[in-house]
Kinemage of the C-alpha trace (Angstrom):
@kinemage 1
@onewidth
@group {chain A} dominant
@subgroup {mainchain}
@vectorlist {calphas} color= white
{ca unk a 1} P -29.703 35.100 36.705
{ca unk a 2} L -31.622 32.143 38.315
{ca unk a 3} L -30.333 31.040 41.428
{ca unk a 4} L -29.031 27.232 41.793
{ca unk a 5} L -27.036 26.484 45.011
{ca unk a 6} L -26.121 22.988 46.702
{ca unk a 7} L -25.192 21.797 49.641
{ca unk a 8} L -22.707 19.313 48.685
{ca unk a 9} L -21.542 16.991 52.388
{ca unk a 10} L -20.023 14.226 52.493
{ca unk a 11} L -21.997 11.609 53.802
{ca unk a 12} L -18.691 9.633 56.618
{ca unk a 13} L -20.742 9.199 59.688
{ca unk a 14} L -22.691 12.244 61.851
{ca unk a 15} L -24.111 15.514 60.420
{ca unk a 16} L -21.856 18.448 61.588
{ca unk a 17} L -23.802 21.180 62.946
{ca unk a 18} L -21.291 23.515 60.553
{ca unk a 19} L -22.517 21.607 57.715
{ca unk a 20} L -25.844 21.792 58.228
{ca unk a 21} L -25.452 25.480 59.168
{ca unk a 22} L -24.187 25.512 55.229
{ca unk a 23} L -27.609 23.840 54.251
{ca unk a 24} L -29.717 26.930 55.709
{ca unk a 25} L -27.310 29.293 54.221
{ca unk a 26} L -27.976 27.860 50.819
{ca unk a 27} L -31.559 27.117 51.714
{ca unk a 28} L -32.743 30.420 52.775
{ca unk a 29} L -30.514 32.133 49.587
{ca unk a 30} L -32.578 30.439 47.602
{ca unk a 31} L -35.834 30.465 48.775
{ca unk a 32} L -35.492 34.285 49.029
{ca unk a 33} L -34.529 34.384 45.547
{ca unk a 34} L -37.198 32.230 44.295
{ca unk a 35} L -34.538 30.074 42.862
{ca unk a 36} L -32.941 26.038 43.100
{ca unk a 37} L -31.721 24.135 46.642
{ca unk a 38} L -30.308 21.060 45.277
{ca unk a 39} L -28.563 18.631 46.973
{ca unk a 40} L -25.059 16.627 45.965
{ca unk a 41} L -24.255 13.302 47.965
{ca unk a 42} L -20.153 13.575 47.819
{ca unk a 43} L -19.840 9.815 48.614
{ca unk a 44} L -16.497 8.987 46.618
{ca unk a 45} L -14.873 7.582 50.130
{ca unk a 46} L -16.224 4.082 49.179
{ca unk a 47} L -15.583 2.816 52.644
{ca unk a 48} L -17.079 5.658 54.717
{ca unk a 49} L -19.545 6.675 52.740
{ca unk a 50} L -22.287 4.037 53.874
{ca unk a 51} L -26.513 3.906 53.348
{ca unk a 52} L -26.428 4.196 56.954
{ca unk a 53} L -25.048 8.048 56.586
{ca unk a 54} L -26.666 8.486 53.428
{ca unk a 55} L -29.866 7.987 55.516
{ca unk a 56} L -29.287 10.072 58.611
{ca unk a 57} L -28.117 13.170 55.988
{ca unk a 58} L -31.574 13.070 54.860
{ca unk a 59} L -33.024 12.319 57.795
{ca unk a 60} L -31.467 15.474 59.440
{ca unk a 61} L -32.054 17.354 56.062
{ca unk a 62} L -35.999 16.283 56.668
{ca unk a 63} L -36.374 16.763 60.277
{ca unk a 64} L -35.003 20.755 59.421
{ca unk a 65} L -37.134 21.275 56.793
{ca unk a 66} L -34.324 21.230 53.914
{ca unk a 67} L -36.067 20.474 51.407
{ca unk a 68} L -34.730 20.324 47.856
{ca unk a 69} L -36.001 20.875 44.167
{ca unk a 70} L -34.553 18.118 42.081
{ca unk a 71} L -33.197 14.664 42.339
{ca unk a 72} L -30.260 13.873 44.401
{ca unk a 73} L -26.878 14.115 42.708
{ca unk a 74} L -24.716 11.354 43.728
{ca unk a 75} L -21.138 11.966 42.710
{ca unk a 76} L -19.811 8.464 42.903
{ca unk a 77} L -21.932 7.601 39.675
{ca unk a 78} L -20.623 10.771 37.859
{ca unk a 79} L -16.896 9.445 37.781
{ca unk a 80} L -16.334 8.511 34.342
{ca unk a 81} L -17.811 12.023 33.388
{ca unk a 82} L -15.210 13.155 35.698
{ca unk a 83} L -12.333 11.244 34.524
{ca unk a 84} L -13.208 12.112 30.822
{ca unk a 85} L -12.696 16.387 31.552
{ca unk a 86} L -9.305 15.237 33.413
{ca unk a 87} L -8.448 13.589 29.681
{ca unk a 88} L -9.460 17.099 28.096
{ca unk a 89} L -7.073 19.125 30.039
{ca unk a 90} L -4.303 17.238 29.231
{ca unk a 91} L -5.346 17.006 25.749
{ca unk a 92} L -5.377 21.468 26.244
{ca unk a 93} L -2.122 21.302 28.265
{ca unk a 94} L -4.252 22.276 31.048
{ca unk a 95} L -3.120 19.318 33.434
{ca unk a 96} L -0.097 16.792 32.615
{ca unk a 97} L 0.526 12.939 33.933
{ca unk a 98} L 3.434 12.304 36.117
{ca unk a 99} L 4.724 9.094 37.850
{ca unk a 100} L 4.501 9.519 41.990
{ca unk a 101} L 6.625 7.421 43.632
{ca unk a 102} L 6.416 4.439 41.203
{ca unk a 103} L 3.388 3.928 42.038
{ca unk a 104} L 1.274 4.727 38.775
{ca unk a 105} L 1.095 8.005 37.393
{ca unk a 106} L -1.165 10.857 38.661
{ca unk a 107} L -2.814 13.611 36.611
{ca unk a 108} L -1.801 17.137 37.844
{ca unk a 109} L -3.366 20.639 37.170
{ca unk a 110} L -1.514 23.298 36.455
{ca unk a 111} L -1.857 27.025 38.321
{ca unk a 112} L -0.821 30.065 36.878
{ca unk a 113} L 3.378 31.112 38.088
{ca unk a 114} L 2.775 34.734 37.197
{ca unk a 115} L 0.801 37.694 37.972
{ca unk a 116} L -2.071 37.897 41.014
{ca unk a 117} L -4.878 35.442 41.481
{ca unk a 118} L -7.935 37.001 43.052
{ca unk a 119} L -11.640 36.616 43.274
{ca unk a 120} L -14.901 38.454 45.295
{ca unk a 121} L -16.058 36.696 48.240
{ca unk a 122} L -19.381 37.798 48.681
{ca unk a 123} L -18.651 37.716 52.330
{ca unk a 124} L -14.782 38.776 52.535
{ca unk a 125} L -14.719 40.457 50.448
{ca unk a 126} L -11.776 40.913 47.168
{ca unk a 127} L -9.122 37.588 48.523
{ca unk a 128} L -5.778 37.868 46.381
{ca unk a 129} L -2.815 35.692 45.977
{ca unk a 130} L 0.034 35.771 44.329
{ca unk a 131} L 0.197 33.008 41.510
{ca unk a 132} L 3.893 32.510 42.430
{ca unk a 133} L 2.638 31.236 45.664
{ca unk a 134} L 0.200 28.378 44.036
{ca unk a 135} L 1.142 24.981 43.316
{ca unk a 136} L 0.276 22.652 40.649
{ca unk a 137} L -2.381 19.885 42.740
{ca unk a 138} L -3.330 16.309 42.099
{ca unk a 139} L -6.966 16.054 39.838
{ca unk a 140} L -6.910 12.279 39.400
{ca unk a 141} L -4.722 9.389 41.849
{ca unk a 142} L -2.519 7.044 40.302
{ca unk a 143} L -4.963 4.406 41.332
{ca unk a 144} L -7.487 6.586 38.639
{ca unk a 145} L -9.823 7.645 40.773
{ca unk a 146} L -10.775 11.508 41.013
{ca unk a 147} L -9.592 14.028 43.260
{ca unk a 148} L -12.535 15.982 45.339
{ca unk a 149} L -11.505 19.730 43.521
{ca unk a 150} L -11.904 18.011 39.911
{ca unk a 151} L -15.459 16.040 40.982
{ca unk a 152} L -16.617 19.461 42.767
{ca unk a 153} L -15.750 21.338 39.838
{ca unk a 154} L -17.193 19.163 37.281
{ca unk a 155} L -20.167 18.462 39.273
{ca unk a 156} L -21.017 22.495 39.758
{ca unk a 157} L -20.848 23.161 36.584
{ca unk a 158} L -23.157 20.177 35.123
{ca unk a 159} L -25.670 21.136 38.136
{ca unk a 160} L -25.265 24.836 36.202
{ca unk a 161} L -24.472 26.001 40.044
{ca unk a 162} L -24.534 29.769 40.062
{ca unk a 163} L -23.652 30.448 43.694
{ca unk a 164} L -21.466 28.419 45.720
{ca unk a 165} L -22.027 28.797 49.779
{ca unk a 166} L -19.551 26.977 52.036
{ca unk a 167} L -17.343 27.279 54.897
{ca unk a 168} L -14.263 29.575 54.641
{ca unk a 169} L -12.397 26.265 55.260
{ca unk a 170} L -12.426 26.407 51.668
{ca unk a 171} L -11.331 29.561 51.040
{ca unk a 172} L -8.216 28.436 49.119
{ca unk a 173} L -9.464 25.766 47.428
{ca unk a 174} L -11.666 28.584 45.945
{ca unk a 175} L -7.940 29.763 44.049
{ca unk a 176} L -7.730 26.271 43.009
{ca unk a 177} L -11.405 25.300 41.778
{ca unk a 178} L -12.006 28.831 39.257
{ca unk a 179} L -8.894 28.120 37.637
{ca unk a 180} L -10.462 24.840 36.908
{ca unk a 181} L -13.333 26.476 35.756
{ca unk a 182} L -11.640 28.841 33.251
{ca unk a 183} L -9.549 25.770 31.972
{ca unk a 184} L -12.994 23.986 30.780
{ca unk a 185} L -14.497 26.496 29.596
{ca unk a 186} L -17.559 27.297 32.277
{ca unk a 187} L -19.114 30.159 33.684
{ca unk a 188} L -16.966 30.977 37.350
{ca unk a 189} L -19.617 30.963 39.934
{ca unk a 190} L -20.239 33.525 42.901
{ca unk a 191} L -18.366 32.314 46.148
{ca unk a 192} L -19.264 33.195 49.505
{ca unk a 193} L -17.225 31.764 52.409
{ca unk a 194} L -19.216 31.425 55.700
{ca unk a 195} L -17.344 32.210 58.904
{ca unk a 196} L -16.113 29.484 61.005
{ca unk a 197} L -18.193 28.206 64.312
{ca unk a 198} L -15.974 28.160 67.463
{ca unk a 199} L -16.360 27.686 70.930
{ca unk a 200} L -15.550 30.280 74.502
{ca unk a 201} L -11.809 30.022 73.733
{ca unk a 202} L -11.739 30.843 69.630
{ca unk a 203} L -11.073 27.638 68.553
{ca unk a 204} L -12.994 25.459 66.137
{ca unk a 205} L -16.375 23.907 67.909
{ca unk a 206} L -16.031 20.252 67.827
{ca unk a 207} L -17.368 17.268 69.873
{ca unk a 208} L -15.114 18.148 73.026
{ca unk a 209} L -17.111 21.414 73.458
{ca unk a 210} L -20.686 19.463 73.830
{ca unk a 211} L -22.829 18.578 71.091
{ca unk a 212} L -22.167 18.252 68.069
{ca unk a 213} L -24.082 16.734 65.299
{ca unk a 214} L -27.415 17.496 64.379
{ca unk a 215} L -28.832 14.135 65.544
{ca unk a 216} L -27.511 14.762 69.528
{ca unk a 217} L -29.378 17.694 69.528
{ca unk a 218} L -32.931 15.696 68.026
{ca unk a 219} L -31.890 13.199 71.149
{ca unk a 220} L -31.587 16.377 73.807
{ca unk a 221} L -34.821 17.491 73.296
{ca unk a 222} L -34.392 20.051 70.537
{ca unk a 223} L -37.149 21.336 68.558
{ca unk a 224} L -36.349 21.443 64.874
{ca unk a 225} L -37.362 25.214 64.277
{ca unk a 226} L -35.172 26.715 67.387
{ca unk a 227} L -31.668 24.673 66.069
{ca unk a 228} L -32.599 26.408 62.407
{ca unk a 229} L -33.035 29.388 64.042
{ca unk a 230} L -29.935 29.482 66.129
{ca unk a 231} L -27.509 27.715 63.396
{ca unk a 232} L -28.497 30.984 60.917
{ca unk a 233} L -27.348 33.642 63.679
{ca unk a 234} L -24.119 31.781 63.350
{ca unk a 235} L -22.817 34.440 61.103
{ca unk a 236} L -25.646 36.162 59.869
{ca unk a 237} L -27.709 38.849 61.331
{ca unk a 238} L -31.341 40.264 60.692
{ca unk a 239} L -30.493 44.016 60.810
{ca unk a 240} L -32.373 44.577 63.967
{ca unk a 241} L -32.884 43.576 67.433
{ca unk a 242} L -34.913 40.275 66.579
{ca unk a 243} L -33.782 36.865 67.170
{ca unk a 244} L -36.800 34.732 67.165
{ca unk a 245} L -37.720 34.495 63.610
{ca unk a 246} L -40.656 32.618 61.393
{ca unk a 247} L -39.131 30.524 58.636
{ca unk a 248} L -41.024 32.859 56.371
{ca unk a 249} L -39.288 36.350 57.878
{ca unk a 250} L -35.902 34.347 57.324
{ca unk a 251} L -36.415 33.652 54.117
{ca unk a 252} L -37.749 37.380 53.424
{ca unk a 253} L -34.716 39.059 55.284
{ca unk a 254} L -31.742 36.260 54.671
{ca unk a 255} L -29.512 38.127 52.256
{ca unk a 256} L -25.482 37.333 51.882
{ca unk a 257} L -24.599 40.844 52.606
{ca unk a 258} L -25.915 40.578 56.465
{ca unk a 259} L -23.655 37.543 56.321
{ca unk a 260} L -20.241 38.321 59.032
{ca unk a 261} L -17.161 37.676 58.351
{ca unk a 262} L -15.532 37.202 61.892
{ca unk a 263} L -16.159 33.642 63.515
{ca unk a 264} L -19.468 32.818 65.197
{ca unk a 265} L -19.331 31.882 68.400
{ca unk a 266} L -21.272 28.763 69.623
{ca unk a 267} L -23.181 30.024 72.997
{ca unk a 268} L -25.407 26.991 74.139
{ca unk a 269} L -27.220 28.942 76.825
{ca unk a 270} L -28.546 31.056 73.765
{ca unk a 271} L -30.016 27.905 72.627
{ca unk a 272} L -31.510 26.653 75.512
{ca unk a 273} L -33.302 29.940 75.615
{ca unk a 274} L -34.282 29.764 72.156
{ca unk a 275} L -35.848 26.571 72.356
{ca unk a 276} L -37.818 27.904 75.426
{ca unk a 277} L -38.970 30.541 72.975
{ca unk a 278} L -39.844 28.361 70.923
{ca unk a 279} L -42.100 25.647 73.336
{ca unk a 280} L -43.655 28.771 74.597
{ca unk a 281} L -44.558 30.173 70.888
{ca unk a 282} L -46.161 27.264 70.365
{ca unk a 283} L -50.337 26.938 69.629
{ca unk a 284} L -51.476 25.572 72.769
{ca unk a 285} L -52.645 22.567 71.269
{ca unk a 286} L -49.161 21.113 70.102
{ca unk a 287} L -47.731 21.634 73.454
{ca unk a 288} L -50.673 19.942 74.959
{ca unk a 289} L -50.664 16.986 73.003
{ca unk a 290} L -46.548 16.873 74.248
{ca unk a 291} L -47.699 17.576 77.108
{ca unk a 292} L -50.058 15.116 78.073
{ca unk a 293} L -48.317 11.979 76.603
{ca unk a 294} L -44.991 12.492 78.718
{ca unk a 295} L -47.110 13.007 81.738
{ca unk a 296} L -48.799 9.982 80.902
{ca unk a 297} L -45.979 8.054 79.804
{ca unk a 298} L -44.608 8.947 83.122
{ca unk a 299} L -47.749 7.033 84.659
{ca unk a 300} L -48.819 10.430 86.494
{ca unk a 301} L -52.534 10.491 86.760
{ca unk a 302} L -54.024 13.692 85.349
{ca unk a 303} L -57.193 13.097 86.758
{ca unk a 304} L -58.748 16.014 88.689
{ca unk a 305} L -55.468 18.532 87.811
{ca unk a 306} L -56.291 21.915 86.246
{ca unk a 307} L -54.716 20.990 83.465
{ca unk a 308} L -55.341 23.984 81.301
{ca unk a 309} L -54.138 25.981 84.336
{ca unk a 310} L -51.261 23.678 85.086
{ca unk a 311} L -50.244 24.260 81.039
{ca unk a 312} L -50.588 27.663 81.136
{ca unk a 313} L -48.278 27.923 83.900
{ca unk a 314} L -45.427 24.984 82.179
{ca unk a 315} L -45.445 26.436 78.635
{ca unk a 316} L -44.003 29.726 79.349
{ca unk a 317} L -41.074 27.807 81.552
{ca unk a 318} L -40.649 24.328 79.818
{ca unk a 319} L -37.301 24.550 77.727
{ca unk a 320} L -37.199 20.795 77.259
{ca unk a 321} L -40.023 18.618 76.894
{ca unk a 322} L -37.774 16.003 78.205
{ca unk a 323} L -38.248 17.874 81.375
{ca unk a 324} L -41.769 17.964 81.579
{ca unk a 325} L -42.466 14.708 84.033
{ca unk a 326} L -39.956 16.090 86.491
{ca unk a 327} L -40.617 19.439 86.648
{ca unk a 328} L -43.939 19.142 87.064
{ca unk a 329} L -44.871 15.923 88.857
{ca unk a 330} L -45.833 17.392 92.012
{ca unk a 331} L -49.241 18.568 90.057
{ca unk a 332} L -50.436 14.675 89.499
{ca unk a 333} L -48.884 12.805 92.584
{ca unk a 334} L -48.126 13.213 96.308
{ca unk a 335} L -45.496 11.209 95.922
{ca unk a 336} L -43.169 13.771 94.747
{ca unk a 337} L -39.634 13.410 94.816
{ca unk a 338} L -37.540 16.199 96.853
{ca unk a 339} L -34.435 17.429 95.933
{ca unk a 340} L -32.293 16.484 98.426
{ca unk a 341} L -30.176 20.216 98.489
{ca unk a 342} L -33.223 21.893 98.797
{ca unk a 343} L -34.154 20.001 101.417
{ca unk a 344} L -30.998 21.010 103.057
{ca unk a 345} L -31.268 24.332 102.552
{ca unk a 346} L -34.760 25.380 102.890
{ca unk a 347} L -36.525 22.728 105.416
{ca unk a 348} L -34.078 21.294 107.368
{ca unk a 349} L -33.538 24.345 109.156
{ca unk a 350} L -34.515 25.637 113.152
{ca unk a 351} L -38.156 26.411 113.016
{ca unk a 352} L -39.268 25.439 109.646
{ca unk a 353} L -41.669 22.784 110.546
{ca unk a 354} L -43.621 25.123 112.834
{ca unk a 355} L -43.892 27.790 110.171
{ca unk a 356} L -45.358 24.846 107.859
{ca unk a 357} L -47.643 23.996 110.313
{ca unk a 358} L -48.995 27.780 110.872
{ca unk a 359} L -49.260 28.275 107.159
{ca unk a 360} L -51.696 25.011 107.021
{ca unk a 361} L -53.560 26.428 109.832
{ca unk a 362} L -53.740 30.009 108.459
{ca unk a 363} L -54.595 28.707 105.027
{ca unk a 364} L -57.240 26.604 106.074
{ca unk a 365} L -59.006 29.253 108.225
{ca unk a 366} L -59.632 32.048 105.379
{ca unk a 367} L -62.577 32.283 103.973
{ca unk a 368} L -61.165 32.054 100.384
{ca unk a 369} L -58.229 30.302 98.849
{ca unk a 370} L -57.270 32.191 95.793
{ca unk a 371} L -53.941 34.299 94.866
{ca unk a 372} L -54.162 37.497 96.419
{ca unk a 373} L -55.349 36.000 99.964
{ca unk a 374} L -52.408 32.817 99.527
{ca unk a 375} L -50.028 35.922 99.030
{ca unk a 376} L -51.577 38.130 101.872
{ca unk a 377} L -50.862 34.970 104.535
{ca unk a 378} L -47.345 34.510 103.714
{ca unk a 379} L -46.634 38.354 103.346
{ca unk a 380} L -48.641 39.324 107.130
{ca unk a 381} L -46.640 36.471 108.502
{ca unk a 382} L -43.357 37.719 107.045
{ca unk a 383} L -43.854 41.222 108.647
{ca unk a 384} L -44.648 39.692 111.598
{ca unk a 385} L -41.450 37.547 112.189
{ca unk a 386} L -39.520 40.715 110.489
{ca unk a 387} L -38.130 38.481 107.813
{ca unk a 388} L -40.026 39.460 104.774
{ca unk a 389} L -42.116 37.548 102.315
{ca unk a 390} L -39.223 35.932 100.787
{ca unk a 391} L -38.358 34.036 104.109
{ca unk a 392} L -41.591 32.364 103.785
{ca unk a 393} L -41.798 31.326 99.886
{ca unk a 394} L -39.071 29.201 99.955
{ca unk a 395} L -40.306 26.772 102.149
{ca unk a 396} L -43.772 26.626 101.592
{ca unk a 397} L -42.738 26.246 97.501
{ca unk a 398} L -40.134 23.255 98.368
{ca unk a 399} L -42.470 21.440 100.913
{ca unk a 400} L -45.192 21.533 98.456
{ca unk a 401} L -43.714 20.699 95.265
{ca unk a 402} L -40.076 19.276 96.358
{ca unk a 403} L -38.487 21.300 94.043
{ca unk a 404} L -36.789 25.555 94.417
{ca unk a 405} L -38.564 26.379 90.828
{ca unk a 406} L -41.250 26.443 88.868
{ca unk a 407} L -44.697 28.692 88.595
{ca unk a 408} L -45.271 31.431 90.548
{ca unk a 409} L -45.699 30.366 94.063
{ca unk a 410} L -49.663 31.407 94.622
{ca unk a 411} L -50.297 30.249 91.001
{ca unk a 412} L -48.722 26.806 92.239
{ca unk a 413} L -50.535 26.770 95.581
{ca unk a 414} L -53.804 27.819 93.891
{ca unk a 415} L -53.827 25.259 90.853
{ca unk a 416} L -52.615 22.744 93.615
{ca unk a 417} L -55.910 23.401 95.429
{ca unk a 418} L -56.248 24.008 99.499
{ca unk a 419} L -57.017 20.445 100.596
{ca unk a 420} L -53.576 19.641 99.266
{ca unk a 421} L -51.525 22.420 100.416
{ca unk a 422} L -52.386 22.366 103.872
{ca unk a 423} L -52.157 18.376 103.904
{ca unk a 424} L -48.578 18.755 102.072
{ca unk a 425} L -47.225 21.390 104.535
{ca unk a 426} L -48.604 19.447 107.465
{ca unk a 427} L -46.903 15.721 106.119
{ca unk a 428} L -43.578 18.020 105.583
{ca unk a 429} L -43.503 19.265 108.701
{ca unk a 430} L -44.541 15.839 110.422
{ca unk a 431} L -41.532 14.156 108.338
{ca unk a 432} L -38.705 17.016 109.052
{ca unk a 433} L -39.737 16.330 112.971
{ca unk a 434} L -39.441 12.637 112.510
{ca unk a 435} L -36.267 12.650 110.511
{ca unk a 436} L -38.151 10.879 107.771
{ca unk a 437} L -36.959 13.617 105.065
């Protein structure tokens, strides 16, 4: 069999991360099978279903790497194909007109009333129902337009769809869309219902929990690779310990059968981390050309910085490159800004300014200023008051860079240079005793 899927949205307004989630499912099956990705615009809803979303869909689609292997479906222009199958199963005595309310009649489908309905999930598994429990459902309005289970149908089966891939919100419409299939005469395809994406408490993730659309996460500082990454371990699992993954080990690995059935739980710290991954994974000359432009943009001079140290150091710790001016602005500029709690805590306390003062004096004095002697200082001096080195670091690392983290301390004081160390500590300790800071 050669594989055709689709991701089929409806284009109303913002990309749902679930949605999109539903792209790489269908993506990766059929990359891995060497088969079709095509994708079906579901715009029927006239009024909602503007350019404007038409164009962030693919927008999204593009900036994720979704691509697809044939020309866009649109399912608007497909109604009058739709409308003609309707007219066919009532013709069969598969479907029957009936008046609604006076106001036009509808055309309704009719389910089975005896024996068990049933069909393999390739995710949950055999689902069953009794027919008894079905109801006959709406396939065209009285106003004659089509009904989304007859356009799906009719749509799959003209795209010769062999797998369908969607949320297990659909699970029974599923009942409802292969008895439409038998009644015109198609090949049923294979269904596979992906679990549901909720947040801490179980429920559903929506906007209320954070982000939620593909395009706030662009805006955040997201890189494209680390959202497709995260959105497929929504529900779907390697088979090992790895989380980071190429595109090309997804598509080798992604099978259905690693898919979970159980919901997927939305945990944005995991992201954040990913994305970290991610910058740090990074050839060293894409993060420097990020790199340098939001520095610049920032109007921080990089002239005279270590920059090659300074990015060596930022890489492995940037998880944003939104952050990147802030974090690290103490490298271009003695103008730093201090954060005013860890000003509170760590400087404007008894004694402080003197211990800045004899770490500029101690610094200055030895004979070279590189990591092991800039640790040696701090540690001697820490034994000496009994307090330990930590007692030390956290001063000298706010008065010199204004902020409680970053690179390694000595790595810091190092790239920073000794000139400006020992004139930071010394302006630090000159402000705390003037009540300037």
């Amino acid at each position: 069999m050669s594989v055709r899927v689709r991701f089929a949205p409806s284009p109303t307004g913002n990309v749902h991360i679930g949605n999109i989630r539903a792209a790489i499912f269908n993506w990766l099956f059929a990359r891995h099978a060497g088969g079709k990705f095509l994708l079906r615009v579901e715009d029927t809803d006239r009024e909602r279903s503007t350019q404007e979303a038409i164009d962030t869909l693919l927008g999204c689609m593009a900036w994720l790497g979704l691509d697809f292997d044939e020309p866009t479906v649109y399912q608007s222009r497909q109604m009058e194909r739709h409308l003609a199958v309707a007219e066919e199963l009532v013709r069969k005595g598969f479907a029957y007109r009936d008046a609604k309310g006076g106001g036009g009649e509808c055309v309704i489908f009719r389910m089975p009333k005896e024996g068990r309905l049933e069909y393999a999930d390739l995710v949950k598994g055999t689902i069953k129902k009794k027919a008894e429990d079905t109801q006959d459902f709406v396939i065209v309005r009285s106003d004659g337009t089509p009904v989304f289970h007859l356009s799906n149908v009719v749509d799959d089966i003209d795209m010769a769809i062999t797998h369908v891939i969607r949320g297990d919100d659909h699970v029974e419409n599923t009942f409802k869309h292969i008895e439409l299939f038998k009644a015109i005469g198609a090949p049923v395809p294979l269904y596979a219902h992906l679990p549901m994406i909720v947040n801490n408490q179980g429920k559903p993730y929506s906007k209320r929990d954070g982000a939620a659309f593909v395009g706030e996460f662009k805006e955040q500082g997201y890189l494209p690779d680390a959202l497709f990454n995260f959105l497929l371990l929504l529900g779907w699992a390697p088979g090992d310990d790895r989380e980071v993954l190429t595109r090309e080990e997804m598509i080798q690995l992604f099978t259905l059968d690693h898919c979970k059935s159980s919901p997927a739980r939305f945990d944005i710290k995991k992201l954040v981390w990913m994305n970290g991954e991610y910058i740090r994974r990074q050839p060293r000359e894409v993060f420097a050309s990020e790199f340098l432009s939001r520095v610049q943009a920032a109007g921080l001079s990089i002239e005279g910085a270590d920059l090659a140290g300074i990015m060596e150091q930022m890489q492995i710790r940037t998880k944003f490159y939104s952050e990147i001016p802030a974090s690290c602005a103490y490298f271009f500029t003695c103008a730093y800004a201090f954060d005013p709690k860890a000003v509170e805590k760590r400087l404007k306390v008894e004694g402080v300014p003197e211990l800045l003062d004899e770490v500029a004096e101690k610094y200055a004095a030895i004979p070279t200023f590189d990591l092991q002697s800039a640790h040696d200082v701090l540690a001697k001096m820490g034994e000496a008051r009994g307090t330990g080195l930590g007692s030390m670091v956290h001063p000298v690392r706010v008065a010199v860079s204004g902020l409680t983290e970053g690179p390694g301390l000595f790595e810091m004081l190092v790239l920073l240079g000794r000139d400006k160390v020992c004139a930071r500590l010394r302006g630090v300790a000159k402000r705390l005793r003037d009540g300037t800071l």
